[in-house]
Backbone as a ProteinNet text record, in pm:
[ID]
protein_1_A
[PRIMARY]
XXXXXXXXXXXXXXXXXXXXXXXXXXXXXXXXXXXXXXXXXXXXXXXXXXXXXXXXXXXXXXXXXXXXXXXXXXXXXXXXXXXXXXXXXXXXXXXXXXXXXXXXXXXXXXXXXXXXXXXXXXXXXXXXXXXXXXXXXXXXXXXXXXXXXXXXXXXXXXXXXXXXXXXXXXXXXXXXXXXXXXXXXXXXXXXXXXXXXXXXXXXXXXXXXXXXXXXXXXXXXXXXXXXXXXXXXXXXXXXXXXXXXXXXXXXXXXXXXXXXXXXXXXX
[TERTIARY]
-1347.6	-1259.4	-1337.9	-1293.2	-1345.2	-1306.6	-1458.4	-1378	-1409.3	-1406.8	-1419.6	-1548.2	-1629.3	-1782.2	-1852	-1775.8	-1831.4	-1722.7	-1595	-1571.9	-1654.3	-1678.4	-1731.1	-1868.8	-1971.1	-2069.9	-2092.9	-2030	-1974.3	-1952.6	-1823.1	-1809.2	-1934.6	-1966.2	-2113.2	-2202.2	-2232.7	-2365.7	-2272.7	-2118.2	-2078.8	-2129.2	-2058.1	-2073.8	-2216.8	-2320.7	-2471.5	-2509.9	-2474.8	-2450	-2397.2	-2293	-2222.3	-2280.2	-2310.7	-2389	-2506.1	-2610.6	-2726.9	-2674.2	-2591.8	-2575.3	-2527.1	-2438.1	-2327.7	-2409.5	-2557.2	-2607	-2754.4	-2756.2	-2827.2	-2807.5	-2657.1	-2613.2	-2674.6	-2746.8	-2818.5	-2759.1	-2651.2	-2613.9	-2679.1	-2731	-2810.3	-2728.6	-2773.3	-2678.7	-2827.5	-2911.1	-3015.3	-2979.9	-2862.3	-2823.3	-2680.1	-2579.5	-2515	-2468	-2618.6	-2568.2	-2559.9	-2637.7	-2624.5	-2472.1	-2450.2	-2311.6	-2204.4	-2219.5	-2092.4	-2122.4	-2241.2	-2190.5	-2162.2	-2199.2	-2134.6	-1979.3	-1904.5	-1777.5	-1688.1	-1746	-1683.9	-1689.2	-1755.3	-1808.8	-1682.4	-1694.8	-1616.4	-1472.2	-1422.4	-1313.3	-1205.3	-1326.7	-1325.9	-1277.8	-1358	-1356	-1241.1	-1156.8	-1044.2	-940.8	-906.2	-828.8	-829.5	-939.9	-952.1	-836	-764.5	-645.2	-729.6	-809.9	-830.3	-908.7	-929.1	-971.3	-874.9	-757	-619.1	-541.8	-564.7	-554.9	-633.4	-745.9	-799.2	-793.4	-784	-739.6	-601.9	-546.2	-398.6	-369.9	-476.6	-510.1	-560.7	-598.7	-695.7	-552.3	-603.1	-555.3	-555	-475.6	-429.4	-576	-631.3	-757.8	-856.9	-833.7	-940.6	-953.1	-847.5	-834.2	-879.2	-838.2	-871.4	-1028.6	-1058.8	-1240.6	-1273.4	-1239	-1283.2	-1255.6	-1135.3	-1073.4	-1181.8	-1243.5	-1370.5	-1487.2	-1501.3	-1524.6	-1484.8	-1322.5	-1253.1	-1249.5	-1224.8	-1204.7	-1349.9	-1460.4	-1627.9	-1540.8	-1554.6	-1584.2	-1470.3	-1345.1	-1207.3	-1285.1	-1364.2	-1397.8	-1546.5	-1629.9	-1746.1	-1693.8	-1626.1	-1593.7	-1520.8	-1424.6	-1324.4	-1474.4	-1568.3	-1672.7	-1736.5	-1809	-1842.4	-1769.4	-1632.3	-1540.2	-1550.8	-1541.2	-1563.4	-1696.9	-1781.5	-1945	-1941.1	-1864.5	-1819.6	-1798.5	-1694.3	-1606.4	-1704.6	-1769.7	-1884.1	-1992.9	-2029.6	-2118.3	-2055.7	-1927.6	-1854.5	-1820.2	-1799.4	-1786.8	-1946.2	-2085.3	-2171.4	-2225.9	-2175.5	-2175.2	-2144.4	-1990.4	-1926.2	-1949	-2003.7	-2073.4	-2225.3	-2291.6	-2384.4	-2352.7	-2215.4	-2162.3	-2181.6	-2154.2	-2166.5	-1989	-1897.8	-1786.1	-1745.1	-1854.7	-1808.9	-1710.3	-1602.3	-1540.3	-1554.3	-1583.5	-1661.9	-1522.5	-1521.8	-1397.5	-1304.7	-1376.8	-1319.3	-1200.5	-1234.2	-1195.6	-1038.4	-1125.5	-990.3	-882.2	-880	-798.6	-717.7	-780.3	-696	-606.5	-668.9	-605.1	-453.7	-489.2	-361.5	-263.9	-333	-218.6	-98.2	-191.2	-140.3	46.3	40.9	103.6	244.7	274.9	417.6	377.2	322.4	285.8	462.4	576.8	680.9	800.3	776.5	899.2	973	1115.7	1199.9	1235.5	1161.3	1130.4	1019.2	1084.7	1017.4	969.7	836.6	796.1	839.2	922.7	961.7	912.9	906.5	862.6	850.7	977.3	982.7	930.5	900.3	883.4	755.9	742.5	626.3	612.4	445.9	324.6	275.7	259.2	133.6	90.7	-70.8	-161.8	-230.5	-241.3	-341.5	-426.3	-567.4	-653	-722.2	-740.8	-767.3	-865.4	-1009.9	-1076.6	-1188.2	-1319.1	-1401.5	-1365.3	-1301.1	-1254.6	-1138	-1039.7	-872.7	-822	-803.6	-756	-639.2	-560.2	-399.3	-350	-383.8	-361	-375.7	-522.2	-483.5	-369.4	-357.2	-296.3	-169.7	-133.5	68	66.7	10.2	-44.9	-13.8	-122.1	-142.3	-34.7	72.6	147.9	265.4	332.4	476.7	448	327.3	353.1	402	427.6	448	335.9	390.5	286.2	218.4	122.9	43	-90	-84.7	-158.8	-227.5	-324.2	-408.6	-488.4	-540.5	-554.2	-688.5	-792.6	-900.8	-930.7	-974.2	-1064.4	-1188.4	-1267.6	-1416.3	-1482.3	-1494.6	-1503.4	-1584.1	-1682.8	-1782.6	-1668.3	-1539.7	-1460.1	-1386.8	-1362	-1312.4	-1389.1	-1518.9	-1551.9	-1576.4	-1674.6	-1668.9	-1480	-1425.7	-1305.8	-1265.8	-1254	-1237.9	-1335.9	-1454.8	-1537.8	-1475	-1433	-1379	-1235.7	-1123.1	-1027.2	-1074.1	-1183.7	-1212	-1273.8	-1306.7	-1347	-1250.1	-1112.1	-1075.1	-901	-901.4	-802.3	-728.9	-804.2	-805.9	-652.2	-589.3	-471.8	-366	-386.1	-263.1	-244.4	-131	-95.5	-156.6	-257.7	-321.6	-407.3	-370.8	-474.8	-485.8	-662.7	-714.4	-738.2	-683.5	-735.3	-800.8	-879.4	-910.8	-805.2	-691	-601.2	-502.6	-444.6	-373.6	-249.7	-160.7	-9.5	51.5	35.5	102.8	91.1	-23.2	-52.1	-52.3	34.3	33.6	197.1	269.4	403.1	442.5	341.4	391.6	443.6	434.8	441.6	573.8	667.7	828.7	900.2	768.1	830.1	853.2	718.3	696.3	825.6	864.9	954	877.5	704.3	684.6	549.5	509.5	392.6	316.9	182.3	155.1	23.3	-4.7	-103.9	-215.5	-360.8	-441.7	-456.8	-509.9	-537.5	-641.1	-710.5	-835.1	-792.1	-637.6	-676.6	-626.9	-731.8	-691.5	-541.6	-584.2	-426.4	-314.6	-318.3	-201	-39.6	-10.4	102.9	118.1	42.9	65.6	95.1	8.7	35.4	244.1	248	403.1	485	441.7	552.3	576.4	422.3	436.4	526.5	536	564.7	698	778.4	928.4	981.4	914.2	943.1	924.3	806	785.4	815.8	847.4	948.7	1082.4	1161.5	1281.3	1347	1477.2	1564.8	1499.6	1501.9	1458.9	1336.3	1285.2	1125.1	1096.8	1030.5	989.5	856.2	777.2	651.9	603.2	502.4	444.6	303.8	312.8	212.7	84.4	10.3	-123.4	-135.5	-130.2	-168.4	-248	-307.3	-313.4	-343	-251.4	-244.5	-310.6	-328.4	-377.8	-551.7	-579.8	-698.3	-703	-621.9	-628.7	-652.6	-641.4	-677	-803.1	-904	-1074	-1119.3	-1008.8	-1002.6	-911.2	-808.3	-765	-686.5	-633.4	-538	-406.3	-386.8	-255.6	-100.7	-25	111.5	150.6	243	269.1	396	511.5	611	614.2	759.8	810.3	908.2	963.1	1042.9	1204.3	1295.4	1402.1	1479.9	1474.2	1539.2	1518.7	1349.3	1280.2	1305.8	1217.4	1166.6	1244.7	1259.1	1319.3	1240.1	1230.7	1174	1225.8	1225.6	1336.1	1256.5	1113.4	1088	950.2	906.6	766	728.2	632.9	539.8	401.1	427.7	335.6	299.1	149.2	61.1	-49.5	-25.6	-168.2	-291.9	-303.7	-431.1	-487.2	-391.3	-449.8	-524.4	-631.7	-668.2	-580.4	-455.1	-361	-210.7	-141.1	8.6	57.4	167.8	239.8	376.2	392.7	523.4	587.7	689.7	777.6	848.2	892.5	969.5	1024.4	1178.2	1248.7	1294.8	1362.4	1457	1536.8	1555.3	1639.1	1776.9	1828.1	1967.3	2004.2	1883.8	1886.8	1965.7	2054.2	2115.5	2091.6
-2078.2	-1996.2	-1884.1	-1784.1	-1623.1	-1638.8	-1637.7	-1620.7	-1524.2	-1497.7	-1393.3	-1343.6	-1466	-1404.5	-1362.2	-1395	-1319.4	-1198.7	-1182.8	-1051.8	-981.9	-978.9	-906.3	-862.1	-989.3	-950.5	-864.2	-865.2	-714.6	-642.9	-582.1	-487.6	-433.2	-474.8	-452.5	-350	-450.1	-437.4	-221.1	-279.3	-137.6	-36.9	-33.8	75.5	114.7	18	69.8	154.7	111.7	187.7	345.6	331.6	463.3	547	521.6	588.3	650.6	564.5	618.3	733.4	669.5	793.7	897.5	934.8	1067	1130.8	1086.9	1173.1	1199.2	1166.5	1243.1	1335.2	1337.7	1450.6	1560	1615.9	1745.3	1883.8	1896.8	2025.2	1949.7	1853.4	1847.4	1669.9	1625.6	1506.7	1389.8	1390	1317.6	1132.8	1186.1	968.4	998	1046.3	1042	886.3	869	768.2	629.1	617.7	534.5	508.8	613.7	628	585	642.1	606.1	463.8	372.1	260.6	173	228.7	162.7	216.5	312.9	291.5	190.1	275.5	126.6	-2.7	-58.9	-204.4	-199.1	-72.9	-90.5	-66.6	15.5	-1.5	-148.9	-192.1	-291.2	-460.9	-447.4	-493.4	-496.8	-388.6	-397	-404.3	-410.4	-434.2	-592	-625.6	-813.5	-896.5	-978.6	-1047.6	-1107.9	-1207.3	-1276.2	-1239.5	-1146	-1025.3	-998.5	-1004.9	-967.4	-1086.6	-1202.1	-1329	-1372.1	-1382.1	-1362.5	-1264.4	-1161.9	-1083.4	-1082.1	-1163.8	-1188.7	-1299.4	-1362.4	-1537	-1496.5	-1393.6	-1367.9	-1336.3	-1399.8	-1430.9	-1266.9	-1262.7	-1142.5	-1109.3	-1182.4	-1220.4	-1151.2	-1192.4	-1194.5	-1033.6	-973	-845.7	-768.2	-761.2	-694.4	-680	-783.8	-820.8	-708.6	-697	-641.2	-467.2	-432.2	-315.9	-191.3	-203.9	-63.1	-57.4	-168	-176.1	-127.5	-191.8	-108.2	38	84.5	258.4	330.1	259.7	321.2	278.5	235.7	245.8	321.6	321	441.8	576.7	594.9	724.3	741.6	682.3	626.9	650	586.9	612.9	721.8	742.2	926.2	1000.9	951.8	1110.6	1095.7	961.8	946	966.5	929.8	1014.2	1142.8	1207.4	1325.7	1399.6	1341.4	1361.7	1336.1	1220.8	1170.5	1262.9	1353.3	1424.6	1534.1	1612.9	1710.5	1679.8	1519.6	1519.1	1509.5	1451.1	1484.9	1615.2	1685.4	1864	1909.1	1857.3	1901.8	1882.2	1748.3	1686.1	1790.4	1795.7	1859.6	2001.4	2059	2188.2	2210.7	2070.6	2055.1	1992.1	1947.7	1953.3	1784.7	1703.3	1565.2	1540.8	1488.5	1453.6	1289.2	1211.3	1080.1	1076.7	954.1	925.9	792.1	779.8	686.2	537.3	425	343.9	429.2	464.6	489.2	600.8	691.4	823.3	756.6	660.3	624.5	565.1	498.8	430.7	556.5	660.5	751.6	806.4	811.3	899.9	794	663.4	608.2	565.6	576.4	639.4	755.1	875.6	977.7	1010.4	898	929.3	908.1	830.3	764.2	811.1	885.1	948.8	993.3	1045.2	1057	960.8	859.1	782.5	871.3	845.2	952.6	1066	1104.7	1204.9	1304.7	1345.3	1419.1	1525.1	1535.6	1682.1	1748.7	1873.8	1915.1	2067.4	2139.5	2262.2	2343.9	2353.2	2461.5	2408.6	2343.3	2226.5	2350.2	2327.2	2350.2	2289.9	2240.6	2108.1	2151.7	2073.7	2108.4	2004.2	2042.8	1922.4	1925.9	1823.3	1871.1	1799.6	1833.7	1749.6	1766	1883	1913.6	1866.2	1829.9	1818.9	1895.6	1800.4	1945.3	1890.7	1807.2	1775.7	1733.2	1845.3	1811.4	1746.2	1678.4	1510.1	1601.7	1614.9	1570.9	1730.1	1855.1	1914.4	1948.3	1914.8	1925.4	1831.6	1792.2	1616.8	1662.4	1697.1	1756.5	1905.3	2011.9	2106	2096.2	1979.6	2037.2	1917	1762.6	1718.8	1792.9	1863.8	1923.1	2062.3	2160	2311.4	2360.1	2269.1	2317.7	2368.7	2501.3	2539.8	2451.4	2440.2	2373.6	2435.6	2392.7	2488	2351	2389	2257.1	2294.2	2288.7	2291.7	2200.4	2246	2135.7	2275.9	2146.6	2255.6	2254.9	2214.4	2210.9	2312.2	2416.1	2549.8	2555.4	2371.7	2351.2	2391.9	2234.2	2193.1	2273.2	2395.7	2508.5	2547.8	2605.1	2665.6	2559.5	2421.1	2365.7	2331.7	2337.3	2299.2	2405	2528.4	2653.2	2655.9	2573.5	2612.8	2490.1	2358.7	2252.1	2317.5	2386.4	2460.1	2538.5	2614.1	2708.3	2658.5	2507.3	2453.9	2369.5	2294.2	2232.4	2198	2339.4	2394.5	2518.7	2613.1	2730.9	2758.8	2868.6	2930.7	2835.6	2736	2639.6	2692.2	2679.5	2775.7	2654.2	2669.7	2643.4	2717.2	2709.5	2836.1	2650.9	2685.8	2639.5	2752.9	2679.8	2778.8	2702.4	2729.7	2720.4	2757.1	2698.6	2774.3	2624.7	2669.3	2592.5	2570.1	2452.2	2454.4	2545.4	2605.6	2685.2	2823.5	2840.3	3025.7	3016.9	2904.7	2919.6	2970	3071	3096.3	2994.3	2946.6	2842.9	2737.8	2712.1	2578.8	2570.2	2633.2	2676.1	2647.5	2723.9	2720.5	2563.5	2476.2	2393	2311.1	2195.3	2110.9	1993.1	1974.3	1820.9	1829.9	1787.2	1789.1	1627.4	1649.5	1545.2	1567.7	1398.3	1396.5	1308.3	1362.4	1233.8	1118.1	1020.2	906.6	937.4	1030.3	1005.9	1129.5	1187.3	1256	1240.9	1210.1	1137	1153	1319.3	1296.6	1385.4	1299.2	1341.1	1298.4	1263.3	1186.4	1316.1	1345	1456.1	1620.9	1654.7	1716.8	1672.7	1582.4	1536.9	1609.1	1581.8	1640.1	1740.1	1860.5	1970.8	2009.4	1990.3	2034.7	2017.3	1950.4	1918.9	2102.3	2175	2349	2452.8	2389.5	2498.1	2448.2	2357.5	2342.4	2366.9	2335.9	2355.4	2230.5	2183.4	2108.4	2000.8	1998	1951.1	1878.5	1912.2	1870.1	1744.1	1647.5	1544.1	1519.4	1451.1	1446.4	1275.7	1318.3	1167.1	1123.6	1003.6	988.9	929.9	925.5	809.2	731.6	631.2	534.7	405.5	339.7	184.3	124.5	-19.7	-94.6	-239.3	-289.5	-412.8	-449.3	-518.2	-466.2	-311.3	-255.6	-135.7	-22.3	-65.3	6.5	20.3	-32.6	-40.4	109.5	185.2	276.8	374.1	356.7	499.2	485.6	607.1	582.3	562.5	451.4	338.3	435.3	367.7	434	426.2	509	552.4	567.9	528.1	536	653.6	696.9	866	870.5	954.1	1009.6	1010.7	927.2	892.9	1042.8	1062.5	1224	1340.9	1344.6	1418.9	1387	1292.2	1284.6	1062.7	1023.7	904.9	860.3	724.8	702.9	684.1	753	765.1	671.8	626.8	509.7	417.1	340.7	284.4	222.7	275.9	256.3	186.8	62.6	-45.7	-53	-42.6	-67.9	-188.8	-318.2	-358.4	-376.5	-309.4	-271.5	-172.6	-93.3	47.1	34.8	171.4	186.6	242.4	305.6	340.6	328.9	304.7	293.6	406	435.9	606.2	576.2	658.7	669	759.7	759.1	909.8	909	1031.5	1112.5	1213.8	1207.9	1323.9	1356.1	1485.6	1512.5	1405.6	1362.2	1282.7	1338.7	1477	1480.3	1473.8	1491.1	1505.4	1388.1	1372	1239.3	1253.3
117.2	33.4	-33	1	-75.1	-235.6	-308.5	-466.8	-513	-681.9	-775.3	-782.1	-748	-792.4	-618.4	-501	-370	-383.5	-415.6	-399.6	-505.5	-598.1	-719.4	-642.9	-575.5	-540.9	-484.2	-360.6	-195.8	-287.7	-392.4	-450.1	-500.5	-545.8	-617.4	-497.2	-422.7	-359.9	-248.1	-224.9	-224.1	-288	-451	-528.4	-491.2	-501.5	-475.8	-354.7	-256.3	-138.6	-204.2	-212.1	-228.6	-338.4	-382.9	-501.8	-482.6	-405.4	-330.4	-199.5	-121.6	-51.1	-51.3	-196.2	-233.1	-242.4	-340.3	-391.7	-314.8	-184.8	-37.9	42.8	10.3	126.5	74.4	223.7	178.7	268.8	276.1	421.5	562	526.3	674.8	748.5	874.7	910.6	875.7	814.8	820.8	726.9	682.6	597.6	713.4	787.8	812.7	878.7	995.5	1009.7	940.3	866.3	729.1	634.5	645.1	560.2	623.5	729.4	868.5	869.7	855.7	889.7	748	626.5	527	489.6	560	520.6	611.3	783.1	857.6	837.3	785.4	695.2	531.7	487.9	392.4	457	511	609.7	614.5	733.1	787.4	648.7	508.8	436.5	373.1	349.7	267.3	355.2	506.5	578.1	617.2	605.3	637	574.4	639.6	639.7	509.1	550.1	438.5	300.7	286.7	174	131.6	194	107.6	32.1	130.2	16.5	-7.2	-55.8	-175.8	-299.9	-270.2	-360.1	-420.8	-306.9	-390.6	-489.4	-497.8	-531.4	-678.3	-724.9	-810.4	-962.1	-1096.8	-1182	-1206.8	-1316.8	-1396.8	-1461.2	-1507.2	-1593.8	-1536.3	-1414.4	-1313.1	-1300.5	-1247.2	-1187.5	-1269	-1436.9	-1545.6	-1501.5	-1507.8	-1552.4	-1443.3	-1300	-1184.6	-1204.1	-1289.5	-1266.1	-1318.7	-1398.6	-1400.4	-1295.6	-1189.5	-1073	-1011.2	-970	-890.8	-902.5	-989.7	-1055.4	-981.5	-1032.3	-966.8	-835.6	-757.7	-621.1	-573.6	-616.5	-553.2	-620.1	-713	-684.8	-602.5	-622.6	-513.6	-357.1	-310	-167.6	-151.2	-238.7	-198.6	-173.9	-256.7	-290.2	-147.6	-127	26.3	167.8	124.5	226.5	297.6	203	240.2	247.9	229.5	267.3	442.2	440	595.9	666.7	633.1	675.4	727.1	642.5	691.1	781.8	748.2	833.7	994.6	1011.4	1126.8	1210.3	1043.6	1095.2	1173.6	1105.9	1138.5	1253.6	1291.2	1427.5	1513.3	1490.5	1630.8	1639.9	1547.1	1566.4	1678	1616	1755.3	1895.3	1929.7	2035.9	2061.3	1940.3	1906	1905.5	1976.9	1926.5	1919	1870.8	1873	1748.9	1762.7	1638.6	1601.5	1454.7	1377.9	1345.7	1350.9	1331.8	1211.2	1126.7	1022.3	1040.9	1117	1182.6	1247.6	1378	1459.5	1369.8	1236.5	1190.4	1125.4	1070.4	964.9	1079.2	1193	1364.4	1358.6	1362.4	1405.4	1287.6	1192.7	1101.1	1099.5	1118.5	1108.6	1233.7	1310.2	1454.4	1348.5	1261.5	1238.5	1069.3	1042.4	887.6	823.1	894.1	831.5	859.8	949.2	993.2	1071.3	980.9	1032.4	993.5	911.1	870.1	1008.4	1110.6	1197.9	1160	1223.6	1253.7	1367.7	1369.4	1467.4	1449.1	1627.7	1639.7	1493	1454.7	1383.7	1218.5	1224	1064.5	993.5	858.4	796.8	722.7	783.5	690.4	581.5	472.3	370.1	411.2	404.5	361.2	246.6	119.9	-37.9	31.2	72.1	30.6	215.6	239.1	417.1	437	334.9	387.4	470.2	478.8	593.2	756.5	821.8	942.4	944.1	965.7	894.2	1037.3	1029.6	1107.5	1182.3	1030.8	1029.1	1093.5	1037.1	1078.5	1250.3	1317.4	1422.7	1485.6	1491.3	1541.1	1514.4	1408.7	1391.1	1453.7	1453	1541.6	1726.2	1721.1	1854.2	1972.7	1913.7	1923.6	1905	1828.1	1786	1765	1771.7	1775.4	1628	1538.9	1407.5	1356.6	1235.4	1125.5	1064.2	1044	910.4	824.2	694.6	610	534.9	489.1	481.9	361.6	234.6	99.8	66.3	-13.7	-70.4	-165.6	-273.3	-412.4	-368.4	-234.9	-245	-114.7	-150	-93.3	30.1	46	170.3	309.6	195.6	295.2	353.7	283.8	343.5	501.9	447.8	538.4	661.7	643.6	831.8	892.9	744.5	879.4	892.4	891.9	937.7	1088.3	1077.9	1185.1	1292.5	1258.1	1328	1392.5	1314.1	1367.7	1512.8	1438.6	1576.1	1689.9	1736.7	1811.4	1862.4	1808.4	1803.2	1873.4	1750.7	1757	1802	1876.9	1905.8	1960.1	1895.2	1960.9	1860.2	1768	1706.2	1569.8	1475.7	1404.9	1281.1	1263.3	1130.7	1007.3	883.3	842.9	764.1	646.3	565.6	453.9	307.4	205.2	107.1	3.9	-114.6	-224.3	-216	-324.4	-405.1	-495.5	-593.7	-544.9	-553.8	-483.3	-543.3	-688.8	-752.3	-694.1	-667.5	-625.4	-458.6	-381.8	-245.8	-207.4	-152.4	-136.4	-19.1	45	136.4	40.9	-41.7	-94.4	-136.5	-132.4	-164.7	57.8	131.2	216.6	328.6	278	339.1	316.8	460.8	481.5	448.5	517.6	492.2	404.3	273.7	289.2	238.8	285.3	284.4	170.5	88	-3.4	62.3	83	123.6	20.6	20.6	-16.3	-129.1	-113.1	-181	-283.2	-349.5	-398	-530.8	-649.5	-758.9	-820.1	-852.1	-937.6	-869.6	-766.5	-651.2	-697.3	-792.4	-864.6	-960.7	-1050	-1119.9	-1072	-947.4	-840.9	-798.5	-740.6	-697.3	-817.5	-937.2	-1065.7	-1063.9	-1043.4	-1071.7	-943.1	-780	-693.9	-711.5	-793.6	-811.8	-825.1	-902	-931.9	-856.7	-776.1	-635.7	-490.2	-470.4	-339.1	-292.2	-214.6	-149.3	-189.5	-156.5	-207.2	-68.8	58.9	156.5	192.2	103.9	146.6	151.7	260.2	208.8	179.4	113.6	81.2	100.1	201.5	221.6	156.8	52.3	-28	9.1	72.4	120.3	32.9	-8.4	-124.6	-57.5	-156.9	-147.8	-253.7	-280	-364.8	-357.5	-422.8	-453.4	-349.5	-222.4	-194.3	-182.2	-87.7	-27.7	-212.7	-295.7	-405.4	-362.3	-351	-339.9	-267.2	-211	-98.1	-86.1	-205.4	-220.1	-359.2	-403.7	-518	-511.7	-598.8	-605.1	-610.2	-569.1	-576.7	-722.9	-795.4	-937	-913	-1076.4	-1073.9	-1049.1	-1055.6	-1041.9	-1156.4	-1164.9	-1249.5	-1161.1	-1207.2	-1140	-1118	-1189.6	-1199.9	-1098.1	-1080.1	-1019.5	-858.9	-834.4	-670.3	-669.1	-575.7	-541	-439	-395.7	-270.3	-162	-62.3	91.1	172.7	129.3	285.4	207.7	217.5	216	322.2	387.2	566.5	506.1	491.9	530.6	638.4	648.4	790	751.1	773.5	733.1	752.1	885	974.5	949.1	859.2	883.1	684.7	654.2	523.4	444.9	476.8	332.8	406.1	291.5	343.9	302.2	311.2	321.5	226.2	89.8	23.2	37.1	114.8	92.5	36.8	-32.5	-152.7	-111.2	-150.6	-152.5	-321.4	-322	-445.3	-440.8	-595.1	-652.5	-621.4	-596.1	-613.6	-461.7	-312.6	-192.2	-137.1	-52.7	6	148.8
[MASK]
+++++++++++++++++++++++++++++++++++++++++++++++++++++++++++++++++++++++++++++++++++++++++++++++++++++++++++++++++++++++++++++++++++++++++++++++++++++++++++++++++++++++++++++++++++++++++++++++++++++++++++++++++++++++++++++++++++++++++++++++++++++++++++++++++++++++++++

């Protein structure tokens, strides 16, 4: 039986990991492979059947005691995430295109990311949170021929996935910006957009977007709760008024489950 003091331990001996390696990344791929194999391990960890009961077994008491743990390592791994992400971009710039477990799982996520909520030809994507190797954008791109526009505050991530587009993606209607949902005019025009997992205050983001979207839009949330917390940020009430929930896409194989939201007054 998995208890409090072996999950606590792994957590632990995680955060340490992640901590040492955020703060290696140098522009260059020299811890890459190091890193790549402590997220697949961490991956791999919060998807384990029986990691999930155990963690479900665990007292109210219990969880408290664990939760400023938990908090270090959901921001610990977002930060290593995307260290991931570049060192992938840096890869495939030297003509390296392996994909890491971690990679294939966000890939087979992404296929059923709206339900029925389709992407079709004419659709327009947001993505918050593109990233420096934007997954999602090629993949809805270069499957359905729709627009997509793809968003990060971290100006690296701008530029390799601008350079991953142009290798990747050549001729597919994607731009990447450095810009705010507020100062983007797409962001009124978009039909679907989507929030990554790793992006903290992606809930507060959802509020503000209630003023600059269309009546239509649906918005799909990346979340994970209870283990899958360890690995991204948790789903949050809404505001009944505002946005409602039109689906919840449980995957339990996969690292985040998907909330979609429409307007509250939308039927």
């Amino acid at each position: 039986m998995i208890t409090l003091i072996h999950l606590e331990t792994r957590l632990r001996v995680f955060a340490e990991q992640f901590g040492k390696l955020a703060v290696r990344y140098d522009q260059t791929l020299e811890h890459s492979a190091e890193l790549e194999a402590v997220i697949n391990e961490y991956s791999r960890f919060v998807t384990d059947p029986d990691h999930k009961i155990a963690w479900g077994m665990l007292r109210q008491a219990e969880l408290e005691e664990l939760d400023p743990l938990v908090q270090a390592l959901r921001q610990k791994s977002a930060q290593c995430v995307a260290i991931m992400e570049k060192y992938r971009a840096l890869k495939l710039q030297d003509g390296e295109v392996q994909i890491a477990d971690y990679f294939k799982n966000i890939e087979e996520c992404i296929d059923k990311e709206f339900g029925s909520f389709q992407v079709m030809p004419d659709s327009k994507v947001l993505l918050v949170g593109s990233g420096s190797f934007p997954m999602t954008p090629l993949m809805i791109a270069k499957r359905t021929g729709a627009e997509v526009v793809g968003i990060d505050i971290d100006a690296e991530a701008i530029t390799l996935g601008r350079k991953v587009i142009e290798k990747l993606g050549a001729g597919l209607n994607i731009r990447l910006g450095q810009q705010l949902l507020e100062d983007l005019a797409y962001t009124r025009q978009a039909t679907h957009i989507i929030f990554s997992s790793t992006v903290a205050n992606k809930y507060d983001l959802l509020d503000q977007l209630y003023a600059l979207t269309n009546e239509q839009v649906v918005v799909a949330m990346r979340y994970g709760n209870e283990l899958k917390s360890l690995f991204n940020y948790p789903m949050k009430e809404t505001d009944n008024n505002r946005w409602r929930l039109a689906d919840n896409i449980l995957r339990p194989h996969d690292v985040f489950d998907i909330a979609l939201y429409q307007k509250a007054e939308v039927e």
